[in-house]
One Martini backbone bead per residue (centre of mass of N, CA, C, O) as a GRO file, in nm:
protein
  387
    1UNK     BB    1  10.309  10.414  10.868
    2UNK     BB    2  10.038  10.225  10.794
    3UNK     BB    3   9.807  10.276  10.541
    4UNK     BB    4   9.469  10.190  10.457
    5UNK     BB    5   9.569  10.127  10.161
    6UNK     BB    6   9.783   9.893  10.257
    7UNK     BB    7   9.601   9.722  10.357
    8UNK     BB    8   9.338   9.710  10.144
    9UNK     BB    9   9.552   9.540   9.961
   10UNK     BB   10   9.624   9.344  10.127
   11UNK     BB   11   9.356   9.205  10.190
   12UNK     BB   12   9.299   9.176   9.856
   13UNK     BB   13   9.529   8.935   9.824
   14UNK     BB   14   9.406   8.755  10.085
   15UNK     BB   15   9.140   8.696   9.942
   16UNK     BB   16   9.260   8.614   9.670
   17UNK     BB   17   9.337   8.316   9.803
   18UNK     BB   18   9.080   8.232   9.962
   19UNK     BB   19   8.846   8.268   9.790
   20UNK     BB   20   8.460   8.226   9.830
   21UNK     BB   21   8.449   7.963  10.073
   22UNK     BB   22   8.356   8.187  10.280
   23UNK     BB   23   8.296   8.381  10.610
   24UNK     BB   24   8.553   8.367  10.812
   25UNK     BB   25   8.829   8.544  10.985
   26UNK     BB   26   9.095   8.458  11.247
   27UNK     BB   27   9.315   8.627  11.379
   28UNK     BB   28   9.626   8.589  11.625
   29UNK     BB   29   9.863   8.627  11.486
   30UNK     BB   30  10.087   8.906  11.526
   31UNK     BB   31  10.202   8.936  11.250
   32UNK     BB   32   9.939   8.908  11.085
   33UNK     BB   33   9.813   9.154  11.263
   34UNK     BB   34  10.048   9.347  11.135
   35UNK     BB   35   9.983   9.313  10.826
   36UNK     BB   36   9.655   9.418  10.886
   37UNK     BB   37   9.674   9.680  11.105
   38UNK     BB   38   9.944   9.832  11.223
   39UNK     BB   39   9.974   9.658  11.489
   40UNK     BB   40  10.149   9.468  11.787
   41UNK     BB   41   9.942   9.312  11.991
   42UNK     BB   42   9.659   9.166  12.158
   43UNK     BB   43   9.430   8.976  11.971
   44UNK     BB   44   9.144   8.996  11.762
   45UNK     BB   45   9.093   8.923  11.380
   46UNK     BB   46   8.817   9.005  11.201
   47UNK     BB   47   8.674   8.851  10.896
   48UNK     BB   48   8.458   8.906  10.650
   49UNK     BB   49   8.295   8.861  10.340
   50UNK     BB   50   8.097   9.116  10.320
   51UNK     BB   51   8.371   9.355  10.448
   52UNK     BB   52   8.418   9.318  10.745
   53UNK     BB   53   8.650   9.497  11.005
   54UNK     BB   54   8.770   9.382  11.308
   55UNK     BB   55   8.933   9.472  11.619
   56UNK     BB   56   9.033   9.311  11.902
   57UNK     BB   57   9.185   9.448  12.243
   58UNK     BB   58   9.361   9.390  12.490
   59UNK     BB   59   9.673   9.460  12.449
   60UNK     BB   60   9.662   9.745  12.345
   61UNK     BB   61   9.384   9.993  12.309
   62UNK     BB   62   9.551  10.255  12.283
   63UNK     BB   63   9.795  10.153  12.059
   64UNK     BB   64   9.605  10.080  11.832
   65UNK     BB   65   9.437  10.343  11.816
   66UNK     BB   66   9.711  10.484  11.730
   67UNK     BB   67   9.838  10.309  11.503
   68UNK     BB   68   9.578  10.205  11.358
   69UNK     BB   69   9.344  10.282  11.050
   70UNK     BB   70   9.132  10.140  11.171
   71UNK     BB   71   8.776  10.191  11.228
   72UNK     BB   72   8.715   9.873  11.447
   73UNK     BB   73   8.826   9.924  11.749
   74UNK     BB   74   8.789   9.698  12.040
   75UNK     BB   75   8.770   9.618  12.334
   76UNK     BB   76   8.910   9.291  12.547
   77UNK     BB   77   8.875   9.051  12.770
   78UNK     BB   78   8.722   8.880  12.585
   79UNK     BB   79   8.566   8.696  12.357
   80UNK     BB   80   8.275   8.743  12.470
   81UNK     BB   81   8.317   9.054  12.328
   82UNK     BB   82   8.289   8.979  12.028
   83UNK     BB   83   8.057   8.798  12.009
   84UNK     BB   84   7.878   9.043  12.085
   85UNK     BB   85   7.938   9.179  11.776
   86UNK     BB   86   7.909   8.953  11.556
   87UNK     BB   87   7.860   8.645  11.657
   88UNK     BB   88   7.854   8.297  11.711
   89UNK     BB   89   7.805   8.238  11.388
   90UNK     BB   90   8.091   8.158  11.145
   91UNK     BB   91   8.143   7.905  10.980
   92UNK     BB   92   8.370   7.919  10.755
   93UNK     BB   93   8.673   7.889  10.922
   94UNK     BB   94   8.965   8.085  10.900
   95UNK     BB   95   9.265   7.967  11.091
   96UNK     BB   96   9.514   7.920  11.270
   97UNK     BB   97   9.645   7.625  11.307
   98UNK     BB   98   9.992   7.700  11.370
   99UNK     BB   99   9.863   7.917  11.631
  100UNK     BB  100   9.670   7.737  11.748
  101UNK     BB  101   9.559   7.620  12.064
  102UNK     BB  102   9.369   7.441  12.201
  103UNK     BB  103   9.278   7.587  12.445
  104UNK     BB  104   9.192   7.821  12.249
  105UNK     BB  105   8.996   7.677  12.084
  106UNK     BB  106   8.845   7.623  12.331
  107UNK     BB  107   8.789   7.954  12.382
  108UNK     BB  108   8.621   7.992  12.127
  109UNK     BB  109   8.399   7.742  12.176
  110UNK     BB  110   8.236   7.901  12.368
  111UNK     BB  111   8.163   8.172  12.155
  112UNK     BB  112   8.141   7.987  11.913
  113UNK     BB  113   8.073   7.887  11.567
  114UNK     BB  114   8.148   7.654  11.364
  115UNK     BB  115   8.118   7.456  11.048
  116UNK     BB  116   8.426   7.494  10.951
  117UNK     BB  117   8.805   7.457  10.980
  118UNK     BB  118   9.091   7.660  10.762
  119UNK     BB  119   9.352   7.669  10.703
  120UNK     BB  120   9.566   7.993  10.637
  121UNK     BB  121   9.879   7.954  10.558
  122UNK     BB  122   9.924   7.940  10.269
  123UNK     BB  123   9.717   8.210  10.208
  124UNK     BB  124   9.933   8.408  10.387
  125UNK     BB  125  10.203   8.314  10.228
  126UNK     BB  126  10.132   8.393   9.949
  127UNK     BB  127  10.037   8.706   9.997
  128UNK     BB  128  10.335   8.776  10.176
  129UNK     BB  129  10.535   8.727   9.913
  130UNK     BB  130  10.415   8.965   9.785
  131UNK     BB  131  10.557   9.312   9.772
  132UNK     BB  132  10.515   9.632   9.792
  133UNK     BB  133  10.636   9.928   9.793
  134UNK     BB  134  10.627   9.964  10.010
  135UNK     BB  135  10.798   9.755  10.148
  136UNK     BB  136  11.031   9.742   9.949
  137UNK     BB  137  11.158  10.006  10.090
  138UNK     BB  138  11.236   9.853  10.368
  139UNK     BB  139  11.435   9.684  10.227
  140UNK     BB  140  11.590   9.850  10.082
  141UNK     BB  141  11.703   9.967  10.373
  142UNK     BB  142  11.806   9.747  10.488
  143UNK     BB  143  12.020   9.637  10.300
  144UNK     BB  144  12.193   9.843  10.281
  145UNK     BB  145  12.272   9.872  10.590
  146UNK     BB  146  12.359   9.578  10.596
  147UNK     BB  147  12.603   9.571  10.374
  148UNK     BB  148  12.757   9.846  10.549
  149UNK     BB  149  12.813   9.650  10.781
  150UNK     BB  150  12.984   9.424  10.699
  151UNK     BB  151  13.196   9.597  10.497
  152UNK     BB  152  13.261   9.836  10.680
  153UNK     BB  153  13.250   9.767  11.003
  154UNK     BB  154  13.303   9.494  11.108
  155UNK     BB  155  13.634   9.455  11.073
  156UNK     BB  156  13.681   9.687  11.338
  157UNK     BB  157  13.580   9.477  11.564
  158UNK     BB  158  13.840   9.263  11.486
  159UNK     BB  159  13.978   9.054  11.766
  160UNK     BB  160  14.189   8.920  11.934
  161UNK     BB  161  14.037   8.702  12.187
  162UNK     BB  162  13.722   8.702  12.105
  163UNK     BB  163  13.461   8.603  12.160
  164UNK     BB  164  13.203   8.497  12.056
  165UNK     BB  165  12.971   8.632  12.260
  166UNK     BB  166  13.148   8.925  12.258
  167UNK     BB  167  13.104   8.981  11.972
  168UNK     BB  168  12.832   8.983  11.961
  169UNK     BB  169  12.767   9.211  12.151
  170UNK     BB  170  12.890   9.390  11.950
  171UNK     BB  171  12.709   9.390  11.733
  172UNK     BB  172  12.450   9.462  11.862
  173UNK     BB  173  12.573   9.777  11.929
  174UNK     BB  174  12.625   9.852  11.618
  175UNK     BB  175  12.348   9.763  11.484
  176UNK     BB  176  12.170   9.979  11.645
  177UNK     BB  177  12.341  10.234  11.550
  178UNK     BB  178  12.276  10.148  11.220
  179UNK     BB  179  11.961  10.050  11.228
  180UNK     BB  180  11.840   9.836  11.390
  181UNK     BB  181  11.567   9.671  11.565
  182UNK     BB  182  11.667   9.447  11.764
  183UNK     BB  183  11.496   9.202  11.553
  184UNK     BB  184  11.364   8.865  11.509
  185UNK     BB  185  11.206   8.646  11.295
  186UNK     BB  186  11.001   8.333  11.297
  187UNK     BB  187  10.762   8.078  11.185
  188UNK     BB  188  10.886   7.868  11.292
  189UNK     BB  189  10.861   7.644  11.512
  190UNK     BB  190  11.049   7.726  11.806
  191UNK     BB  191  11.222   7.929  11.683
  192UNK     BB  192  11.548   8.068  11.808
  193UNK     BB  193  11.712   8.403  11.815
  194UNK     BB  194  11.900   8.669  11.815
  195UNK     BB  195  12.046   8.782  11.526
  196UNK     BB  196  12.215   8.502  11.484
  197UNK     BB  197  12.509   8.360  11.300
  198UNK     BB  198  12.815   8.280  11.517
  199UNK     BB  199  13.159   8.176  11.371
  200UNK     BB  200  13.465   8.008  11.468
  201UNK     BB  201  13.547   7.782  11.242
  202UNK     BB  202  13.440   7.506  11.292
  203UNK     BB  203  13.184   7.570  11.446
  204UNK     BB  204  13.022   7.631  11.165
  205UNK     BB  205  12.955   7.317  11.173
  206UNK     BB  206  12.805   7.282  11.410
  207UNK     BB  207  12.518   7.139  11.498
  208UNK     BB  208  12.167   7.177  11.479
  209UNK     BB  209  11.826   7.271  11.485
  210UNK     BB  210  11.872   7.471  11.222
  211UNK     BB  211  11.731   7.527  10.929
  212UNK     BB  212  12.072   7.544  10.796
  213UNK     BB  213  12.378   7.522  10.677
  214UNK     BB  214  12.452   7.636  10.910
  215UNK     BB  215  12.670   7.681  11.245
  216UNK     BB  216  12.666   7.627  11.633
  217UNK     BB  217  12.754   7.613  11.970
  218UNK     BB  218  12.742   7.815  12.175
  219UNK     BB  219  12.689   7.814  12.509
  220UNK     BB  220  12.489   7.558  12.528
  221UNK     BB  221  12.234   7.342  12.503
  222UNK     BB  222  12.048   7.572  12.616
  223UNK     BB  223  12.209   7.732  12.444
  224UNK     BB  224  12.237   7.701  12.093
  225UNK     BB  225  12.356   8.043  12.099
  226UNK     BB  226  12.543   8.345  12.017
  227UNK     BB  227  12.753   8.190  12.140
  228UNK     BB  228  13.105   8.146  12.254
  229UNK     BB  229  13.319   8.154  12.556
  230UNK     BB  230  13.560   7.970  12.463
  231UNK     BB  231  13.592   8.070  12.167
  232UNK     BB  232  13.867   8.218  12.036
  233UNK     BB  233  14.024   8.456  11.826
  234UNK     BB  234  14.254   8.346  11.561
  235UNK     BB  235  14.477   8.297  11.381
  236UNK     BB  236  14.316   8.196  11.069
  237UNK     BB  237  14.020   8.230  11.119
  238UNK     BB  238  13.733   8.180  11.036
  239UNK     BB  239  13.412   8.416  10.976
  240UNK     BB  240  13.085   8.357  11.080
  241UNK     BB  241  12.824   8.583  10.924
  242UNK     BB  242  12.486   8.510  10.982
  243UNK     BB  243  12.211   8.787  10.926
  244UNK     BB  244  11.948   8.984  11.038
  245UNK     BB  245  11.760   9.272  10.928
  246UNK     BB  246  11.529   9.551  11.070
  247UNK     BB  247  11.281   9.718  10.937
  248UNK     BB  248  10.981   9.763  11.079
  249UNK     BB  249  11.000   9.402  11.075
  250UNK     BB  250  11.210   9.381  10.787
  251UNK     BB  251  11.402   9.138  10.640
  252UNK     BB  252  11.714   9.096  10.594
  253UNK     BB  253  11.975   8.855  10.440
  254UNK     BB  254  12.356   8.811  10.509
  255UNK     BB  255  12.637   8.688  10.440
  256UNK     BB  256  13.017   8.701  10.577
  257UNK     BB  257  13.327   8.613  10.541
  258UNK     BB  258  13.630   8.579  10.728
  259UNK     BB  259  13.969   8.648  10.814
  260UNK     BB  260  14.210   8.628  11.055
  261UNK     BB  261  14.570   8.686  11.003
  262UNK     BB  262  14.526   8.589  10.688
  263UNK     BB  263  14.537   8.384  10.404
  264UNK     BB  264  14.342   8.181  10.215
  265UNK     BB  265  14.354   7.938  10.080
  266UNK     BB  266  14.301   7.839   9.744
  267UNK     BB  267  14.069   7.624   9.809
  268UNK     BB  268  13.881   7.814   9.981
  269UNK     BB  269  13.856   8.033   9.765
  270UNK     BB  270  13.740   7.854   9.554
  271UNK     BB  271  13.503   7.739   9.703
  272UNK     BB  272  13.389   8.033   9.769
  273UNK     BB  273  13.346   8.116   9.426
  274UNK     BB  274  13.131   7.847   9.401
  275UNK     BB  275  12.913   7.988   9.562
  276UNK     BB  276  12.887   8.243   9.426
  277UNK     BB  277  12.779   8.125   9.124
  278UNK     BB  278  12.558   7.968   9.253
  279UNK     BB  279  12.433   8.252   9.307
  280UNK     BB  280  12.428   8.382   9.041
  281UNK     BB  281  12.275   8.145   8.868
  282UNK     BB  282  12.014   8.168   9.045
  283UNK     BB  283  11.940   8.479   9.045
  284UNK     BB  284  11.845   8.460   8.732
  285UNK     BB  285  11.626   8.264   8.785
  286UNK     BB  286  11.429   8.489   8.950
  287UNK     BB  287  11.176   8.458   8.736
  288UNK     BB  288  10.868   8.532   8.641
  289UNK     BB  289  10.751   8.192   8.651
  290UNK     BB  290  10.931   8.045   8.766
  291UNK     BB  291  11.004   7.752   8.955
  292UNK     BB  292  11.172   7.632   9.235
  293UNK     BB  293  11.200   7.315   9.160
  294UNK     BB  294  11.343   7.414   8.866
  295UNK     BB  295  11.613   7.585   8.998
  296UNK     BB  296  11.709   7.369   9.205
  297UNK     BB  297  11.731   7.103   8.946
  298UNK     BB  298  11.951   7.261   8.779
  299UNK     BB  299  12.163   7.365   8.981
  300UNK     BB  300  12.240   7.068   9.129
  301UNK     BB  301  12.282   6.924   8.849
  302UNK     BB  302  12.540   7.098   8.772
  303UNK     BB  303  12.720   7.017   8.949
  304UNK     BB  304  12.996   6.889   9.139
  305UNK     BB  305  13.010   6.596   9.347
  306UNK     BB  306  13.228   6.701   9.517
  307UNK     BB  307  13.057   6.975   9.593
  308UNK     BB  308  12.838   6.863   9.742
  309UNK     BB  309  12.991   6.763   9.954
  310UNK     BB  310  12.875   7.002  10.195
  311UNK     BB  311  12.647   7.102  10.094
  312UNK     BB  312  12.419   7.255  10.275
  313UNK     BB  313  12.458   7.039  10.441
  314UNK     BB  314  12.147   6.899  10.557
  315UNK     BB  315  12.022   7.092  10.355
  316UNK     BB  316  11.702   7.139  10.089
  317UNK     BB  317  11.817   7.412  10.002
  318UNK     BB  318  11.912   7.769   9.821
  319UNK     BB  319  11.612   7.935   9.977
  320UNK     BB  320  11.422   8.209  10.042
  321UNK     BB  321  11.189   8.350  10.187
  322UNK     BB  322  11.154   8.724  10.288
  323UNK     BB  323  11.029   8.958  10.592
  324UNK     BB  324  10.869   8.940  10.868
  325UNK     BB  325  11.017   8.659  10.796
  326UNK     BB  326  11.297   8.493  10.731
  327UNK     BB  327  11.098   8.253  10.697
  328UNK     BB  328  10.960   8.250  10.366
  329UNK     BB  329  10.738   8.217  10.108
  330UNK     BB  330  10.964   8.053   9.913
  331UNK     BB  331  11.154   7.818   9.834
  332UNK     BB  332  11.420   7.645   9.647
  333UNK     BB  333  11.312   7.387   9.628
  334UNK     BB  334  11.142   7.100   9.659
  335UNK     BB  335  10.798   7.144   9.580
  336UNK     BB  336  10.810   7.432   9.456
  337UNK     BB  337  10.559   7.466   9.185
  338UNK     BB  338  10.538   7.762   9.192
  339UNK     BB  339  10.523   8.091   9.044
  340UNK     BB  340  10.694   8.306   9.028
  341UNK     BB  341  10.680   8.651   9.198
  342UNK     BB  342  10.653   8.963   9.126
  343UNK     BB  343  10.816   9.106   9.433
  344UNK     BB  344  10.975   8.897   9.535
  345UNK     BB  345  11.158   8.785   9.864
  346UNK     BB  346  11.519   8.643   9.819
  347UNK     BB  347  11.693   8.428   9.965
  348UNK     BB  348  12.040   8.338   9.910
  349UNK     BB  349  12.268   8.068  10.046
  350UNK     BB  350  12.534   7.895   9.922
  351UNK     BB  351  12.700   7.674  10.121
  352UNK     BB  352  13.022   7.537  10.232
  353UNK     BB  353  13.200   7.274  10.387
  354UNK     BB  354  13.517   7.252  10.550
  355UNK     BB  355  13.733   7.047  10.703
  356UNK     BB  356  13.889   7.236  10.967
  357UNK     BB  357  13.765   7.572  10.856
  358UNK     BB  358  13.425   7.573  10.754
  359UNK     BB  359  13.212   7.814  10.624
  360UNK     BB  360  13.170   7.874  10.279
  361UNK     BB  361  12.978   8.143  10.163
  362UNK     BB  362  12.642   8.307  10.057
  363UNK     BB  363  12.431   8.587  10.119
  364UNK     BB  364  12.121   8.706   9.974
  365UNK     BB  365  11.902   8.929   9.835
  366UNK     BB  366  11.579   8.928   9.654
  367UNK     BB  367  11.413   9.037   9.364
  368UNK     BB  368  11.150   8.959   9.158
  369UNK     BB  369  11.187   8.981   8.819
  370UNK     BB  370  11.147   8.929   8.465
  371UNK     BB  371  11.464   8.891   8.453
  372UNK     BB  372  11.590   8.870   8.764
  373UNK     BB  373  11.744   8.902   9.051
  374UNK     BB  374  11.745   9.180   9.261
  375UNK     BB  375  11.997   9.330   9.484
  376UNK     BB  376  11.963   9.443   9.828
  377UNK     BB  377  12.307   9.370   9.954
  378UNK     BB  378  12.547   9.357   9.754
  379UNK     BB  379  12.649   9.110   9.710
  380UNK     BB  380  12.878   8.897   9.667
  381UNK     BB  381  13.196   8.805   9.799
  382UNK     BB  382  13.482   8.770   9.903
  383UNK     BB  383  13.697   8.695  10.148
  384UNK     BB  384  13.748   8.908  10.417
  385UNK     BB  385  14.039   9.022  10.503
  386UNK     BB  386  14.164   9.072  10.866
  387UNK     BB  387  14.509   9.164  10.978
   0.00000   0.00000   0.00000
């Protein structure tokens, strides 16, 4: 469990984030309210600047005095018991803006008063991208776990005629058994996936709503994720995998390619050794001081024309932050212009779409230091034939 000594450094990471022209911080999205209190509840917490820290706790108010090592947590029925401890006049007032809706924002103006109210997204979002000690030993036990599952474990699952809908099910009870906790989470507003993405053959090309190289047809429109009931493994098909591990909250990315029943063509092999080169050339750059969108221009310019084509698919970027959700802050795209800081925790992955044989390349977790990124997912690898 997070102890409050872990706390009150995530605290004092997110204050000096915020500057000092600020009075009051209202936490309601659940994750930043776990990364700040050490339990997973519905409730609201609040931060003064003068150092004061409550936390009000509709559901369950007996499970959070159990899990969170704050001293400060009362029962909640509605904001008007908050308002009744902290009182009505909240002043310059940061609130999750993109995750309080009207209603919401509605029902705390009933009980609040704010003098005006400002995103907290991008300073939560800074705050959480350098990681603790704490939190990097979790990561690190997710990789190792991660690594470990996909070259060790996965092979021996493969089977001909498993629809990939099938496959799913079928690792999802086995990556529970190897130490996942059988969740993952995004950001992202409306995302939404099982546990990655999974796709036989060409299927890893089709179009998604998800922000990612990969593809896949899924179930059906209504559920455009799962995997296909209808595609079967059959000899010669690439098998994309790529999936997020998660150990206590904390998410380790991914991706393994494999072949069924035969070896991959000399220039699919080509392909994928060359999406292989440009994650080892990006994670070299994941130096403390670098900037993202200097990393981006860099590895992209170096490209040739002929290998762009196809290359991250529709997406524009090489790399995201990852932690507590599998998509955070920084990408490694254009526009993200601060420099990366040492323990910032980042998956990189480039990948290649071959038209009628599916997506190759490779994703792997990477930790910021000041010589380059550490990989803790055990780095990319050849496509893996299993016969």
């Amino acid at each position: 469990m997070v102890t409050k000594d872990e706390l009150k450094n995530r605290r004092h990471k997110l204050f000096a984030a915020l500057g000092n022209d600020w009075d009051t911080v209202f936490i309601i999205n659940k994750v930043n309210q776990y990364y700040l209190t050490g339990t997973f509840q519905d409730g609201l917490l609040v931060m003064k600047n003068c150092g004061d820290i409550l936390f009000f706790v509709r559901r369950s108010f007996e499970r959070a005095k159990a899990e969170s090592p704050l001293d400060n947590i009362y029962p909640m029925t509605s904001y008007k018991d908050a308002s009744a401890v902290i009182g009505k006049n909240c002043g310059r007032t940061f609130l999750e803006t993109e995750t309080v809706t009207i209603s919401i924002m509605q029902r705390l103006k009933k009980h609040f008063v704010f003098d005006s109210v400002i995103s907290i997204e991008q300073p939560m979002a800074r705050a959480r991208s350098v990681k603790s000690q704490y939190e990097l030993k979790l990561l690190e036990q997710a990789g190792s776990l991660h690594n470990d599952f996909l070259v060790n474990d996965v092979p021996a699952l493969i089977k001909e005629g498993l629809s990939e809908a099938e496959f799913s099910g079928i690792l999802y009870k086995e990556m529970l058994k190897a130490g996942h906790n059988g969740f993952l989470r995004f950001g992202m507003f409306q995302t939404e996936m099982l546990f990655g993405q999974i796709a036989f053959g060409e299927n890893s090309l089709y179009p998604t709503n998800f922000d990612g190289p990969g593809g896949m047809r899924g179930m059906n429109p209504a559920i455009p994720s799962v995997g296909s009931n209808d595609r079967l493994l059959k000899k010669g098909d690439l098998i994309f995998l790529d999936f997020a591990f998660n150990i206590e909250g904390y998410h380790t990315d991914k991706t393994q390619i494999y072949m069924y029943g035969a070896n991959p063509t000399a220039y699919v092999s080509n392909v994928h050794r060359e999406c292989l080169k440009v994650q080892s050339d990006t994670a070299k750059m994941l130096k403390a001081g670098n900037t993202p969108a200097n990393i981006y221009k860099a590895i992209t310019e170096s490209l040739d024309k002929d290998f762009l084509s196809g290359f991250m698919g529709t997406s524009r970027f090489l790399g995201h932050g990852i932690g507590l959700h599998v998509d955070e802050f920084p990408a490694i795209a254009a526009g993200f212009n601060e420099p990366l800081q040492e323990n910032t925790a980042i998956a990189l992955e480039p990948k290649k779409g071959i038209e009628g044989v599916g997506l190759v390349g490779a994703e792997d977790t990477y930790i910021v230091t000041s010589s380059g990124g550490r990989c803790i997912t055990g780095g990319g690898r050849d496509i893996i034939v299993v016969p």
